[in-house]
DRENKOLGU-394127 format. One record per residue (C-alpha): residue in three letters; x negated, y, z negated. Coordinates in steps of 0.25 Angstrom, whole numbers, padded with zeros to 4 digits, always signed. Last residue first. Layout:
BEGIN
ALAXYZ/...
//
This chain:
BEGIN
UNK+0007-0088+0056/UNK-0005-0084+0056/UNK-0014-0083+0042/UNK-0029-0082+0037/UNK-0026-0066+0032/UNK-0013-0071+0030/UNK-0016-0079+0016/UNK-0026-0064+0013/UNK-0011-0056+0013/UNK-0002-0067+0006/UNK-0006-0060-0007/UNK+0000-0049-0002/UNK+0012-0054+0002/UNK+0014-0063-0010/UNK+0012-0049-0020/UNK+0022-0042-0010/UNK+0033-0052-0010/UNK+0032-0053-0025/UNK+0026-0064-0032/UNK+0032-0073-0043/UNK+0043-0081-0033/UNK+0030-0085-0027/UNK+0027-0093-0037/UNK+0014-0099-0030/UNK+0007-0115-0033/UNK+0019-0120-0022/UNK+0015-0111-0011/UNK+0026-0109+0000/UNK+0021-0108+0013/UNK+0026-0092+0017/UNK+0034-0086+0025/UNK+0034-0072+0023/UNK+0046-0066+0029/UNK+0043-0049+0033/UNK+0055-0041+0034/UNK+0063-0031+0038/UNK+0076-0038+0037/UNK+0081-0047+0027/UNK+0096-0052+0028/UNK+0092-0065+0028/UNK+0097-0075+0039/UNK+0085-0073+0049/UNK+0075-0074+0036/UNK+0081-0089+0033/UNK+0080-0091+0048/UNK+0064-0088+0047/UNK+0062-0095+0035/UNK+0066-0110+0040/UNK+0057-0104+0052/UNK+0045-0104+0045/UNK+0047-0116+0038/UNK+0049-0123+0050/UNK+0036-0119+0056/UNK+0031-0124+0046/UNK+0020-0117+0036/UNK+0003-0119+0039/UNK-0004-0122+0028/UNK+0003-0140+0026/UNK-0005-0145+0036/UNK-0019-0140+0040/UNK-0019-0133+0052/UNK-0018-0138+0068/UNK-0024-0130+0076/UNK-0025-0116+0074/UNK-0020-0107+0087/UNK-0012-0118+0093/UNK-0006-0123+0079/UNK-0002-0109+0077/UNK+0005-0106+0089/UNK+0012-0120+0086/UNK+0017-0115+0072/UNK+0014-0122+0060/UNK+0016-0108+0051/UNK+0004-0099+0044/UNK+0013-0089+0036/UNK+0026-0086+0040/UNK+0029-0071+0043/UNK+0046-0071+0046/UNK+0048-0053+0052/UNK+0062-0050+0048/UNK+0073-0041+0058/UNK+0086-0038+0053/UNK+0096-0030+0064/UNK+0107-0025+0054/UNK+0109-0014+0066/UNK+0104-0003+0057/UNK+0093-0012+0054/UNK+0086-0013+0069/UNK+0077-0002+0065/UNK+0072-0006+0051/UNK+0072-0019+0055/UNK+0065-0017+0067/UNK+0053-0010+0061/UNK+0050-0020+0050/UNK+0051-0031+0061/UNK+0041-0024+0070/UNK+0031-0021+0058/UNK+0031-0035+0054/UNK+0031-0039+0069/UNK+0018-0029+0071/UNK+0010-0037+0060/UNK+0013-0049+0070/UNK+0007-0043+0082/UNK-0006-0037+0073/UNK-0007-0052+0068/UNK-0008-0059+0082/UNK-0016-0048+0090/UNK-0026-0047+0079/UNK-0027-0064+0076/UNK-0042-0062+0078/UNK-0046-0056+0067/UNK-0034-0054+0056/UNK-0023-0045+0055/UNK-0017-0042+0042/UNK-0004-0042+0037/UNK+0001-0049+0050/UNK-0005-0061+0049/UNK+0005-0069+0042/UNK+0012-0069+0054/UNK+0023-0062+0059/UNK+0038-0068+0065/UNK+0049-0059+0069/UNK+0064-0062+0067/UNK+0077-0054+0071/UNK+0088-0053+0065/UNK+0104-0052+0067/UNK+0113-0042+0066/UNK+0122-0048+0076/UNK+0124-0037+0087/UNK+0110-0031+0082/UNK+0104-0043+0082/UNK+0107-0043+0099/UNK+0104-0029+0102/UNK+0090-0031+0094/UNK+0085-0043+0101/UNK+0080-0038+0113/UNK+0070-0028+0103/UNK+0066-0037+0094/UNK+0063-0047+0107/UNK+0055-0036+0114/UNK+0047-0033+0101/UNK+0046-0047+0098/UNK+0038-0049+0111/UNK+0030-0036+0109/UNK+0023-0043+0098/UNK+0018-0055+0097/UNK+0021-0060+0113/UNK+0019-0048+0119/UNK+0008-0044+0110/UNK+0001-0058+0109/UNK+0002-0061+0124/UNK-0003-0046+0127/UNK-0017-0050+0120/UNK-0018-0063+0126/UNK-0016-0058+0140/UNK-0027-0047+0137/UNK-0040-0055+0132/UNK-0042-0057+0117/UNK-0058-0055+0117/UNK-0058-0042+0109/UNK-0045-0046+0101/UNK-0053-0059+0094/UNK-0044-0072+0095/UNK-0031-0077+0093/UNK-0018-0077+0099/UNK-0005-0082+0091/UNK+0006-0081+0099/UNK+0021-0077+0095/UNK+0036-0081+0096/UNK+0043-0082+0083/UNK+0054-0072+0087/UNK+0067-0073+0081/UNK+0081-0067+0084/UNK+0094-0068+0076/UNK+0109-0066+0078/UNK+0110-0066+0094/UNK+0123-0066+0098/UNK+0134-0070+0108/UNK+0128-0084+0111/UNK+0125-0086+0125/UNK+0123-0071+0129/UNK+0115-0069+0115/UNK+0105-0079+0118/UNK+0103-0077+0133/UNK+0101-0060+0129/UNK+0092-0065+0120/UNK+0084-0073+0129/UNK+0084-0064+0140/UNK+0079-0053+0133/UNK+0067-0060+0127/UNK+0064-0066+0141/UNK+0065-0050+0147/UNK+0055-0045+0136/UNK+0045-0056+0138/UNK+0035-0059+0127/UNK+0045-0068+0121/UNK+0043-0076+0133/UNK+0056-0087+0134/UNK+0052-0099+0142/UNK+0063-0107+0135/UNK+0053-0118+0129/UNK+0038-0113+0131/UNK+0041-0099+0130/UNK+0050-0098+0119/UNK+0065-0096+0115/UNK+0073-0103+0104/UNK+0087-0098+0106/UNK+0097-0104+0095/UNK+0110-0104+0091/UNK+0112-0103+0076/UNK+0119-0117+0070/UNK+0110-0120+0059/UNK+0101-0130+0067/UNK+0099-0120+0077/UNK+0094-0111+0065/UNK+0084-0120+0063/UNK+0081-0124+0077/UNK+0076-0111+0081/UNK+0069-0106+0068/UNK+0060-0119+0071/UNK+0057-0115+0087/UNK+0053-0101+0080/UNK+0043-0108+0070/UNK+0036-0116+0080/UNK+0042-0119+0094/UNK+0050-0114+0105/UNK+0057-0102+0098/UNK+0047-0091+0099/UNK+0060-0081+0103/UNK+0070-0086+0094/UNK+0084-0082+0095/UNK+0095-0086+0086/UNK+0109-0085+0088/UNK+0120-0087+0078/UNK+0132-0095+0078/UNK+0128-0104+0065/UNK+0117-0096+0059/UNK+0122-0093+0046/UNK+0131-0103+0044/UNK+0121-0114+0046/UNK+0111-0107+0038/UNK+0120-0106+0026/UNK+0125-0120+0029/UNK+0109-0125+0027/UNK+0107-0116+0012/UNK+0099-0106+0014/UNK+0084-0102+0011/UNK+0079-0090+0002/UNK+0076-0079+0012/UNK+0058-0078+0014/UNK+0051-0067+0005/UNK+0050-0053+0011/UNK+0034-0053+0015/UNK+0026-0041+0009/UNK+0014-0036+0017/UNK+0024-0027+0026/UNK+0030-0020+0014/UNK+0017-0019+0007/UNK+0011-0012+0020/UNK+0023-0001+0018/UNK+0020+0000+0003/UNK+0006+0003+0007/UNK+0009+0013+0017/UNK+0020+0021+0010/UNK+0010+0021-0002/UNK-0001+0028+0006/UNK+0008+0040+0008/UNK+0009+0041-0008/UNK+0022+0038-0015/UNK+0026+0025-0011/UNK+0029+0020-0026/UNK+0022+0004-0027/UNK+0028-0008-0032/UNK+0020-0018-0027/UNK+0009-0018-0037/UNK+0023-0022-0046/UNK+0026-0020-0058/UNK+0027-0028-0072/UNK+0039-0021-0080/UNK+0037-0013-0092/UNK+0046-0011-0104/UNK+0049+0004-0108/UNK+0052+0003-0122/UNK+0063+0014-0127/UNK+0058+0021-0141/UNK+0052+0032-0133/UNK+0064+0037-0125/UNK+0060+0050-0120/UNK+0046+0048-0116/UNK+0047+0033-0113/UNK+0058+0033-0107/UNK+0057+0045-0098/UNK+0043+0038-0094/UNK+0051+0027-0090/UNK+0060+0035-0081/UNK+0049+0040-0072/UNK+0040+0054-0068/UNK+0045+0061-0080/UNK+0051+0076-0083/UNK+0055+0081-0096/UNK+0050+0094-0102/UNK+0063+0100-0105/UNK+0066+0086-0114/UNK+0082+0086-0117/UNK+0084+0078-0104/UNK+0074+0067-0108/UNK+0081+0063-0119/UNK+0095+0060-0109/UNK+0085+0056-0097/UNK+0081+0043-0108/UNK+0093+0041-0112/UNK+0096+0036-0097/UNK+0084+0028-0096/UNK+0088+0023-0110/UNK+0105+0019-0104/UNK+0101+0014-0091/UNK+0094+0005-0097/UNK+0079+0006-0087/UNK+0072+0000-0077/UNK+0058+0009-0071/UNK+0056+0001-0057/UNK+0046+0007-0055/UNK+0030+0009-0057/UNK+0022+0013-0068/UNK+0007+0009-0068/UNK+0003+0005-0079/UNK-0009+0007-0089/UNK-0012+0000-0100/UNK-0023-0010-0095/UNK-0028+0004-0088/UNK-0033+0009-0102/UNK-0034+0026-0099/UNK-0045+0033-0092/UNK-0044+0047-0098/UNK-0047+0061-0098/UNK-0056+0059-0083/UNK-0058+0072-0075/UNK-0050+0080-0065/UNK-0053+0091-0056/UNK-0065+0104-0057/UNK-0056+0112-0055/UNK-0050+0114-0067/UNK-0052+0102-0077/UNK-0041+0091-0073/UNK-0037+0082-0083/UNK-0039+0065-0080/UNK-0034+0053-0082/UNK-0037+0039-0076/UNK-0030+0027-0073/UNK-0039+0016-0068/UNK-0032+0007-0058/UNK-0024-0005-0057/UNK-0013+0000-0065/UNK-0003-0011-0071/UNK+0009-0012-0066/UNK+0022-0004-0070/UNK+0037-0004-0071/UNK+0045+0000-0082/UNK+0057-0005-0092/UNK+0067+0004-0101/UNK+0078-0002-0110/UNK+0070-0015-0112/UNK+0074-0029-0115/UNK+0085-0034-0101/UNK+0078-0021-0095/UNK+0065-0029-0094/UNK+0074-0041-0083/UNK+0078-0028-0076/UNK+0063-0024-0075/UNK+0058-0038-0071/UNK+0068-0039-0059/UNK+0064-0028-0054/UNK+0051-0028-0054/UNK+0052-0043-0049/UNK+0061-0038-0038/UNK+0048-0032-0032/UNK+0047-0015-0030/UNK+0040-0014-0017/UNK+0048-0001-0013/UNK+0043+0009-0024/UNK+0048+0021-0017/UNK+0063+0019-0022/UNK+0056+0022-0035/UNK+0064+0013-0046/UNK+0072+0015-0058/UNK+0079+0003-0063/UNK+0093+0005-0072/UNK+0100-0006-0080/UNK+0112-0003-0086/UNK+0118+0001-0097/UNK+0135+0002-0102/UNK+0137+0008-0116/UNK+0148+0016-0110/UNK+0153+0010-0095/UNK+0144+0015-0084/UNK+0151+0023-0073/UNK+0139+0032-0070/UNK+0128+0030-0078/UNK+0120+0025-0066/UNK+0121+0039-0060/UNK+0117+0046-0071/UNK+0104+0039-0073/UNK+0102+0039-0060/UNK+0103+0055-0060/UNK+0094+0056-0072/UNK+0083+0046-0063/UNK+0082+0057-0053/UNK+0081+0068-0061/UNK+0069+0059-0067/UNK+0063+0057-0052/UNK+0066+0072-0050/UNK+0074+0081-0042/UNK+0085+0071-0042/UNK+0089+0059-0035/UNK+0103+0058-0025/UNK+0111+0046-0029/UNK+0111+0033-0021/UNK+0121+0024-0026/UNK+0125+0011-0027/UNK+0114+0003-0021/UNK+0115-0013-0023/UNK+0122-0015-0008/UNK+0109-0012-0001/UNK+0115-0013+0014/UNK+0102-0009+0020/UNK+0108+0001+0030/UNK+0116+0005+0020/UNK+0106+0007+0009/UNK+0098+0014+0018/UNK+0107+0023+0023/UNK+0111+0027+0010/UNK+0097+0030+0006/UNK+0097+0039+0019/UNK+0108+0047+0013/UNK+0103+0051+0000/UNK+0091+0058+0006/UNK+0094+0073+0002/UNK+0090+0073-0011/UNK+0080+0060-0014/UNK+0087+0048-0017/UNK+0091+0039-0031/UNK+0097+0025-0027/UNK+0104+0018-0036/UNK+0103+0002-0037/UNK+0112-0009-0040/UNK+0112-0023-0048/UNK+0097-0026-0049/UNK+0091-0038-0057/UNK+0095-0046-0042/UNK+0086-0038-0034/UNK+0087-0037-0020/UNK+0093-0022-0017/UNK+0085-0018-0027/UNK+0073-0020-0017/UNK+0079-0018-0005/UNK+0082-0004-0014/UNK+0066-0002-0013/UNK+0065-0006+0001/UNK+0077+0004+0005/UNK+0068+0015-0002/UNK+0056+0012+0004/UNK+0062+0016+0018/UNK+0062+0002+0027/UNK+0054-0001+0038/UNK+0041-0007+0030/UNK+0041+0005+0023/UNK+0050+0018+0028/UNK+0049+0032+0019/UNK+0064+0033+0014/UNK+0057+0032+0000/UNK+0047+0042+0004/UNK+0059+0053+0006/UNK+0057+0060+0017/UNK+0049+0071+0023/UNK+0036+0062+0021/UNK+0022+0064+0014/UNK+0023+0054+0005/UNK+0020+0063-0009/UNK+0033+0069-0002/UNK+0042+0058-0002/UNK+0055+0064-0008/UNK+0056+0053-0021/UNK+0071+0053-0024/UNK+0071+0038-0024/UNK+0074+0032-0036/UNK+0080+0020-0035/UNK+0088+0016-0047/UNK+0090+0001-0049/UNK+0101-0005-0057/UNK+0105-0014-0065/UNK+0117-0018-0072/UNK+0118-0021-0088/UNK+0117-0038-0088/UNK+0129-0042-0095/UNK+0131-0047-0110/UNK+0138-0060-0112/UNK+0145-0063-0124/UNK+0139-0073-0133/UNK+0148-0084-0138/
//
């Protein structure tokens, strides 16, 4: 009988002594916010959620160890085991990880060690997963994609500036990126070499590899477009525009009991809940035992757009039951038509009712999920990426509820208030129908679908996000592509879209 050999441990180092000059800014880039979170806490999200990654390390900059802890306590990331103050330089940095993860290991023990830049905050779970899978044949692994542009290289003459030496063979060039995944034990021999050069300094750990250990391959692992350092100002803002384009993907289902003992003795309100896909959310969870207030104009004369009808509402629902658990607003009009010939009543219906109406109910809601730590649940349209002709006051109020629930559940997560934005594609809805007629059968998603969805993401723990819901397409492994890829290739299906 063979005996079993186990897996070596992972884990994942984050570097993140970076100060954030290159940036601009007094602090640290990787406390920089992006999409309401700093880039860091979305770059240990990350870990946090890989299975191939047992626990992670966090290296900070002097001086700014306490706000890591803060983070990781307010988030409840239960993978990291230490945060250790970094060194003066990347590869000091990297000695002192080293150290630190030979601490206690038994003699002859390895483990598994990836290195990432806490300021590469897109970083896919397929990166991940593919590095620790290499580590199974290769003592050191690296990250890179392919580079898209011309590399050149040049020498400077004087003043007169630089000129062309070389133009070397892009097909063989790669851009390096990270995770850089080690054995513990060669990254660590590597340093040991290293030490005994006076001239040694490198800008990552592969290149210590390959210099000082010369005889270890260095395997490398696919990248990701995605994967990008914020390092320059214009980085902050293209990571942050990633953030918003990419939709989390929908919570796996339950099973029915789960459902049932979830919501049994809970209270739901929803603002939009007459018909379409509020009125749906509404007898679901009735149907699973949650108490139920359905509100809306044309069946309980509730005015979303009206501060003193929202307060009265949730102050009825809580009264009669004790608590209020989870809110939801579905209620919204779909105008369209040119700007300059949209007179003044349709244009402050639209605002009060797209936008300054959740406002009011986010902000009477707050006391009331505070005291449970609930949730509360905004809607978007497919159109928010981009806004289109004619649909300005529609899409421009529903980018503002991405931008609203990105902003809320940074604020409101002290109190363990979530807050989720659901963005169905084109859904049979009756403001729909009104504004398109009937459409052919089988484009447009249910109304049920949509709200099957929406109480899956009222009993997640995610908050902050965006839910794509999408019609499934039989022909796409969507298991394959990563949230960003279908995002962006979703961005020209919207450009035709309203859900």
């Amino acid at each position: 009988m063979s005996k079993h050999i186990a897996k070596p441990r992972t884990t994942a180092v984050i570097l993140a002594g970076g100060t954030g000059q290159r940036v601009g800014l007094s602090i640290p880039k990787q406390l920089l916010k992006i999409a309401g979170k700093a880039v860091v806490e979305h770059t240990l999200a990350t870990f946090e959620k890989a299975d191939s990654i047992d626990d992670v390390i966090v290296l900070m900059a002097p001086g700014f160890v306490p706000d890591i802890e803060k983070i990781v306590a307010r988030a409840g990331f239960t993978k990291v085991s230490r945060i250790i103050e970094g060194g003066a330089t990347r590869n000091e940095t990297t000695e002192r990880a080293i150290a630190a993860l030979g601490e206690g290991l038994a003699e002859g023990e390895d483990l598994n060690v990836l290195f990432h830049d806490a300021v590469r905050p897109l970083l896919s779970q397929r990166v991940i997963d593919d590095c620790v899978a290499a580590l199974e044949r290769y003592q050191a692994v690296d990250v890179a994609i392919p580079s898209a542009d011309t590399i050149i290289v040049t020498r400077t003459h004087g003043e007169d500036g630089e000129f062309i030496t070389e133009i070397p063979d892009r097909s063989r060039l790669r851009r390096g990126q990270t995770p850089q995944a080690f054995k513990l034990s060669t990254i660590r021999r590597a340093y040991e070499v290293a030490a005994g050069d006076p001239n040694f300094q490198a800008t990552d750990d592969c290149t210590v590899v390959l210099r000082y250990l010369p005889d270890v391959p260095i395997n490398v692992v696919a990248g990701d477009e995605y994967n990008m350092k914020v390092t320059q100002p214009v980085d902050v803002f293209i990571a942050d525009k990633l953030f918003q384009l990419a939709s989390t993907a929908t919570p796996e289902p339950m099973g029915e009991e789960v459902y049932r003992e979830l919501l049994t003795g809970r209270t739901v309100v929803v603002f939009g809940g007459s018909y379409g896909i509020g009125k749906d959310i509404a007898e679901l969870a009735e149907s699973y035992g949650a108490t139920v207030y359905a509100l809306g104009r044309s069946t309980t004369g509730t005015h979303v757009e009206n501060p003193e009808e929202v307060d009265d509402a949730l102050s009825k629902a809580y009264s009669e039951t004790g608590r209020i658990d989870y809110v939801v607003n579905t209620a919204g009009v779909l105008r369209i038509g040119k700007l300059a010939e949209t007179d003044n009543a349709t244009i402050e219906e639209a605002l009060k009712v797209n936008y300054l109406a959740p406002v009011q109910i986010a902000r009477s809601a707050y006391k009331y999920l505070a005291e449970t730590k609930g949730q509360l649940l905004l809607y978007t349209s497919s159109s928010y990426t981009r806004g289109r002709a004619e649909y300005s006051l529609y899409s421009s109020t529903k980018a503002a509820m991405v931008n609203l629930t990105q902003a809320l559940s940074d604020e409101w997560a002290g109190d363990s208030v979530r807050v989720n934005c659901v963005n169905p594609e084109r859904t049979a809805t009756p403001m729909r129908t009104k504004a398109f007629g009937q459409e052919p059968a089988g484009s447009l998603l249910s109304s049920e679908a949509v709200a099957r969805t929406s109480l899956d993401v009222l009993l997640s723990e995610l908050t902050g996000h965006v839910i794509d819901v999408r019609q499934q397409d039989p022909t796409a492994d969507a298991s394959r592509a990563t949230g960003f890829e279908q995002a962006l290739a979703s961005v020209l299906d919207r450009q035709d879209g309203v859900a």
